[in-house]
Biopython code that builds the backbone (N, CA, C, O; Angstrom):
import numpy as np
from Bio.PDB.StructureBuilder import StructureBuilder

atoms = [
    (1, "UNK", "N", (134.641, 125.606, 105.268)),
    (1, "UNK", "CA", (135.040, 126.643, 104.344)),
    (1, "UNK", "C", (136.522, 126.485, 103.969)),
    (1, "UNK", "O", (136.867, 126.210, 102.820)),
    (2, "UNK", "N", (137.583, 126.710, 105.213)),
    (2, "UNK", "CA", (138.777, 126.670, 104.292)),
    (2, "UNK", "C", (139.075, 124.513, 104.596)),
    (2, "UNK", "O", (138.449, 123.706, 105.283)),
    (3, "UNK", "N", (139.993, 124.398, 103.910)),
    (3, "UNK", "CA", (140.508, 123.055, 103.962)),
    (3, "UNK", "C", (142.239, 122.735, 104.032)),
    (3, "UNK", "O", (143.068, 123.643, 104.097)),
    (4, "UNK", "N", (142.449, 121.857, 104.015)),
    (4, "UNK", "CA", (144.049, 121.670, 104.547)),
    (4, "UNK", "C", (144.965, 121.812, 103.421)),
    (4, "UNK", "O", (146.188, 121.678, 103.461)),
    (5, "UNK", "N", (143.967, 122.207, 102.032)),
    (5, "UNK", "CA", (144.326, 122.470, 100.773)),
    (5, "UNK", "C", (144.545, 124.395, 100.242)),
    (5, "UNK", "O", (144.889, 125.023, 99.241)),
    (6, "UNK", "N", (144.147, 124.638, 101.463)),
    (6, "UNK", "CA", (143.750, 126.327, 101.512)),
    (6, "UNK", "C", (144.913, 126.651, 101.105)),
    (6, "UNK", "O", (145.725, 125.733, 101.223)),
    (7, "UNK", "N", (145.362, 127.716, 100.618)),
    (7, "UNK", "CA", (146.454, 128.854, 100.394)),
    (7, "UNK", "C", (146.640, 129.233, 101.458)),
    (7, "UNK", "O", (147.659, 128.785, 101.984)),
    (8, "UNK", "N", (145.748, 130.260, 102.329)),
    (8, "UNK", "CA", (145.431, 130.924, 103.450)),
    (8, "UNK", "C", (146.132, 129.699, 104.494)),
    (8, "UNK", "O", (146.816, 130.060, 105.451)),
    (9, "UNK", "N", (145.925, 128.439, 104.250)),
    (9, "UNK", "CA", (145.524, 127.599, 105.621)),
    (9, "UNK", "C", (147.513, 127.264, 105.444)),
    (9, "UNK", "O", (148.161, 127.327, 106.489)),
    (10, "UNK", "N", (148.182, 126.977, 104.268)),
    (10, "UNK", "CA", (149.108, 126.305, 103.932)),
    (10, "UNK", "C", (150.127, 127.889, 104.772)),
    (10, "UNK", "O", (151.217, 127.756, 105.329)),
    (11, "UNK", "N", (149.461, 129.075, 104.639)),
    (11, "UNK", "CA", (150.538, 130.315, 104.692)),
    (11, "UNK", "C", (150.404, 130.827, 106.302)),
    (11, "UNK", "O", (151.057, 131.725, 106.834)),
    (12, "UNK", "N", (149.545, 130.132, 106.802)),
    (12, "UNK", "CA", (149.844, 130.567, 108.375)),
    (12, "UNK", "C", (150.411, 129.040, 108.532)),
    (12, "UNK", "O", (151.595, 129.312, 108.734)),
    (13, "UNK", "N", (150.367, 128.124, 108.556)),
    (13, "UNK", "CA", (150.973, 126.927, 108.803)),
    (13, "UNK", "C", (152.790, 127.181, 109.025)),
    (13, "UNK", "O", (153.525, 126.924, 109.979)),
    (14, "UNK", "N", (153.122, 127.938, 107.358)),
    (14, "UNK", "CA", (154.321, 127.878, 107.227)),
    (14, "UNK", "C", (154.805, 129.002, 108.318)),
    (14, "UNK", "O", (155.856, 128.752, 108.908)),
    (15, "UNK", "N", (154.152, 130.164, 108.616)),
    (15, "UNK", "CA", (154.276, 131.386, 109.272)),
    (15, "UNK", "C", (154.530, 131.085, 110.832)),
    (15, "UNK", "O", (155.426, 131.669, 111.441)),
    (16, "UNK", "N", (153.719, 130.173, 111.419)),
    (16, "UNK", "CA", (154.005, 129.267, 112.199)),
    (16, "UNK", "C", (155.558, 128.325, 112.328)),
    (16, "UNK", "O", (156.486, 128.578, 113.096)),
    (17, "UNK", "N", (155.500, 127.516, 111.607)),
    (17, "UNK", "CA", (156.488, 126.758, 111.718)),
    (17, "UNK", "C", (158.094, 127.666, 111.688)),
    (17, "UNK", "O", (159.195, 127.267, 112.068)),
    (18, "UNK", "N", (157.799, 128.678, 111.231)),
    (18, "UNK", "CA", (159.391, 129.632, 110.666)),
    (18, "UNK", "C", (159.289, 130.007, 112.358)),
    (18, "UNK", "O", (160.321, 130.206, 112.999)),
    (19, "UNK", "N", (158.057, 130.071, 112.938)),
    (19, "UNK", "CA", (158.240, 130.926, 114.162)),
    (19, "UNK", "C", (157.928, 132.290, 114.379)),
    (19, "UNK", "O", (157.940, 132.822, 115.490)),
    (20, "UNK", "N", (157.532, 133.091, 112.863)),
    (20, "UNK", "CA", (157.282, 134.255, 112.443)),
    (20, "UNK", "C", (155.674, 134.504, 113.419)),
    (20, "UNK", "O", (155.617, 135.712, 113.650)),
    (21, "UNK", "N", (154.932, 134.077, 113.780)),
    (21, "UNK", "CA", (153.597, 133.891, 114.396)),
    (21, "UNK", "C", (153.650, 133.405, 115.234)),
    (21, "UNK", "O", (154.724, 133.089, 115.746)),
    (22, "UNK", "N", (152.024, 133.025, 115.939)),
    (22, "UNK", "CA", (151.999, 131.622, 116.927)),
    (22, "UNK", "C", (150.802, 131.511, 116.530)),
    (22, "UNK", "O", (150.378, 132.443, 115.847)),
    (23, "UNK", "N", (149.919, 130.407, 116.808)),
    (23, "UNK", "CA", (148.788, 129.997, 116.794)),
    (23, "UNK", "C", (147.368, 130.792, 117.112)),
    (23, "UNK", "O", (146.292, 130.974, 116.544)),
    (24, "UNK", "N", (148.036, 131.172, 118.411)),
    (24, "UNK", "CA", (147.374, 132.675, 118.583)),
    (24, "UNK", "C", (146.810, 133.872, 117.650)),
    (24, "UNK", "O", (145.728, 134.460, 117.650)),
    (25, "UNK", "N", (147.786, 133.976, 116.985)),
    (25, "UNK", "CA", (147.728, 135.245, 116.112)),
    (25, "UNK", "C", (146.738, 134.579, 114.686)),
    (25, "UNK", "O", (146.772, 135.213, 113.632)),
    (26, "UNK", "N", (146.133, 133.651, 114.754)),
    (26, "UNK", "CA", (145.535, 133.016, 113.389)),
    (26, "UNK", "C", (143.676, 133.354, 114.297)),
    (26, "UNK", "O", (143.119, 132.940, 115.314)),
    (27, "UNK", "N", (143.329, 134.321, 113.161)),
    (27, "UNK", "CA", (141.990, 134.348, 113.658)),
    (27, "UNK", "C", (141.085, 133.594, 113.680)),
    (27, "UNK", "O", (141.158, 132.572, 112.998)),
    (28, "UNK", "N", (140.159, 133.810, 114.322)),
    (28, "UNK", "CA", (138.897, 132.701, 114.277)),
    (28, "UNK", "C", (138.055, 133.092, 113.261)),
    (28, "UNK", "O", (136.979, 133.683, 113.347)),
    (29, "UNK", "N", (138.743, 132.643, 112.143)),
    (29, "UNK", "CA", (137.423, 133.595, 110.896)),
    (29, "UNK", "C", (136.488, 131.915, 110.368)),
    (29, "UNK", "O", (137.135, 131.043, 109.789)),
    (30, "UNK", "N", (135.543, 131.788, 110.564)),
    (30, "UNK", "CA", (135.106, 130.308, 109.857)),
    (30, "UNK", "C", (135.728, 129.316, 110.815)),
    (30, "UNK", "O", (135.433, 129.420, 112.006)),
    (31, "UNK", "N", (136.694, 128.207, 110.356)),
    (31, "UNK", "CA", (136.899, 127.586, 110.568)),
    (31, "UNK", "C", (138.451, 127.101, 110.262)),
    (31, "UNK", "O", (138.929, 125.970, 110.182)),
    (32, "UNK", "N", (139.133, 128.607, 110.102)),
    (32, "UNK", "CA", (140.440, 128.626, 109.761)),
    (32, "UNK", "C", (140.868, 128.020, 110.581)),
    (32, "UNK", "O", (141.193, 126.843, 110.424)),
    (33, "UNK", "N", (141.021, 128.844, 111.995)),
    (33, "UNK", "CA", (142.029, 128.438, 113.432)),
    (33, "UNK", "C", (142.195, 126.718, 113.602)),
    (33, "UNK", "O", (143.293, 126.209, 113.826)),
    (34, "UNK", "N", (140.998, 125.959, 113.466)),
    (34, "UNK", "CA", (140.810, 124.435, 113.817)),
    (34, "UNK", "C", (141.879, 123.794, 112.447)),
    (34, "UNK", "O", (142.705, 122.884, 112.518)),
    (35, "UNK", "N", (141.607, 124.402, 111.585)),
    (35, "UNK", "CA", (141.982, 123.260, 110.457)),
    (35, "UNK", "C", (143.565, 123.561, 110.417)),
    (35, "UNK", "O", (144.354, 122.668, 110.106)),
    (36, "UNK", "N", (144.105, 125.213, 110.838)),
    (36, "UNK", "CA", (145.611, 124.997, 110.939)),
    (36, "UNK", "C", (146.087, 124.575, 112.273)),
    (36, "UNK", "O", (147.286, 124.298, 112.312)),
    (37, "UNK", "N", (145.618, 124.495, 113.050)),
    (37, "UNK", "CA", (145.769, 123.509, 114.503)),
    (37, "UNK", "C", (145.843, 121.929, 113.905)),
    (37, "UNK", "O", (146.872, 121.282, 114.097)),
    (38, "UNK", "N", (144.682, 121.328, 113.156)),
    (38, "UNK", "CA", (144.695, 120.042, 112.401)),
    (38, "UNK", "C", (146.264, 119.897, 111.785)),
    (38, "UNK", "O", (146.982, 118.987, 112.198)),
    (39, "UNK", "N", (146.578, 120.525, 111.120)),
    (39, "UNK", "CA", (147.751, 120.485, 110.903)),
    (39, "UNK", "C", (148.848, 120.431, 110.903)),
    (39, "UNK", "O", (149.597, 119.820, 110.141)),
    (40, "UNK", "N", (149.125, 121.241, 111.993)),
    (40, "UNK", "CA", (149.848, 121.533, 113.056)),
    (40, "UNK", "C", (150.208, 120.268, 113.691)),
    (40, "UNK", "O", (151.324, 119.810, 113.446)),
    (41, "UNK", "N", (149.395, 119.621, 114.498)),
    (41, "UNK", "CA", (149.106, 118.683, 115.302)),
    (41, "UNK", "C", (149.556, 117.313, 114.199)),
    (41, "UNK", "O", (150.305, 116.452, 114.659)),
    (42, "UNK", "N", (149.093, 117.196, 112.865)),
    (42, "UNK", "CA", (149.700, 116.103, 111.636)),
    (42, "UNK", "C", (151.127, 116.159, 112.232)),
    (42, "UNK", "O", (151.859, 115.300, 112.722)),
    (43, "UNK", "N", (151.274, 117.706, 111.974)),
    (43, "UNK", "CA", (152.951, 117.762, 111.589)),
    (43, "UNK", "C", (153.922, 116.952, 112.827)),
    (43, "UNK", "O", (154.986, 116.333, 112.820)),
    (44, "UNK", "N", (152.843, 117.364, 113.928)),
    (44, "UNK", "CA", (153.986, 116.940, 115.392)),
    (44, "UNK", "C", (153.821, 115.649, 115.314)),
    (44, "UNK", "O", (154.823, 115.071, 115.735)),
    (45, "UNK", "N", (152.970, 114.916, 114.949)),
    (45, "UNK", "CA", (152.850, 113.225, 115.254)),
    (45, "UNK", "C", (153.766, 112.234, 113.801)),
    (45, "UNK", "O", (154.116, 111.059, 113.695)),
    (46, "UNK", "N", (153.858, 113.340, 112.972)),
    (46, "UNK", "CA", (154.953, 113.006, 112.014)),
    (46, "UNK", "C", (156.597, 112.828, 112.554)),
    (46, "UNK", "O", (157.280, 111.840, 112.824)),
    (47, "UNK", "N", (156.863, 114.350, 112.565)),
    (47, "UNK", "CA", (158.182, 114.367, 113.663)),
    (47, "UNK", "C", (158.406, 113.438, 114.532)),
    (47, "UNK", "O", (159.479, 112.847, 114.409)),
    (48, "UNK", "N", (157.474, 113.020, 115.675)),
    (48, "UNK", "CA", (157.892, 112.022, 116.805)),
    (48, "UNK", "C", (157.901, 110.388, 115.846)),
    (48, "UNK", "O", (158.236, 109.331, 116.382)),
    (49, "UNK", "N", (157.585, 110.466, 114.789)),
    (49, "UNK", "CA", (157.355, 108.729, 114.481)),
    (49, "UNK", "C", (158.336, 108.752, 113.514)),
    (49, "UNK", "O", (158.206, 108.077, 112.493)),
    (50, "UNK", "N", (159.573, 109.640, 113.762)),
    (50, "UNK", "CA", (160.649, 109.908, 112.360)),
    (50, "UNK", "C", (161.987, 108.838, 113.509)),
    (50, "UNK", "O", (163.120, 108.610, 113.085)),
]
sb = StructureBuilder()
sb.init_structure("model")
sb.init_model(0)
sb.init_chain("A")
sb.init_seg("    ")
for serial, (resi, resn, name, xyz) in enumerate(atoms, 1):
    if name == "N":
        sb.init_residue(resn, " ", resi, " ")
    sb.init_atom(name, np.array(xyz, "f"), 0.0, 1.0, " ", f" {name:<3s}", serial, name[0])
structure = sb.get_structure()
């Protein structure tokens, strides 16, 4: 349902990263929680290969 293209998926990502949230706080609606974890997880293996 959502994708790594989501609005929803792009606005807890960022909500996250500011620190404003945690991972936690992203519900399990569908298949939201996994795909901003997917992301999440992009972002850290980016950072370490900088």
């Amino acid at each position: 349902m959502f994708t790594e293209s989501s609005v929803v998926v792009k606005a807890w990502v960022r909500k996250i990263n500011e620190g404003a949230v945690s991972v936690d706080d992203v519900p399990a609606l569908a298949n939201l929680r996994d795909v901003v974890i997917s992301l999440l997880d992009d972002s850290k293996g980016d950072a370490e290969n900088v």
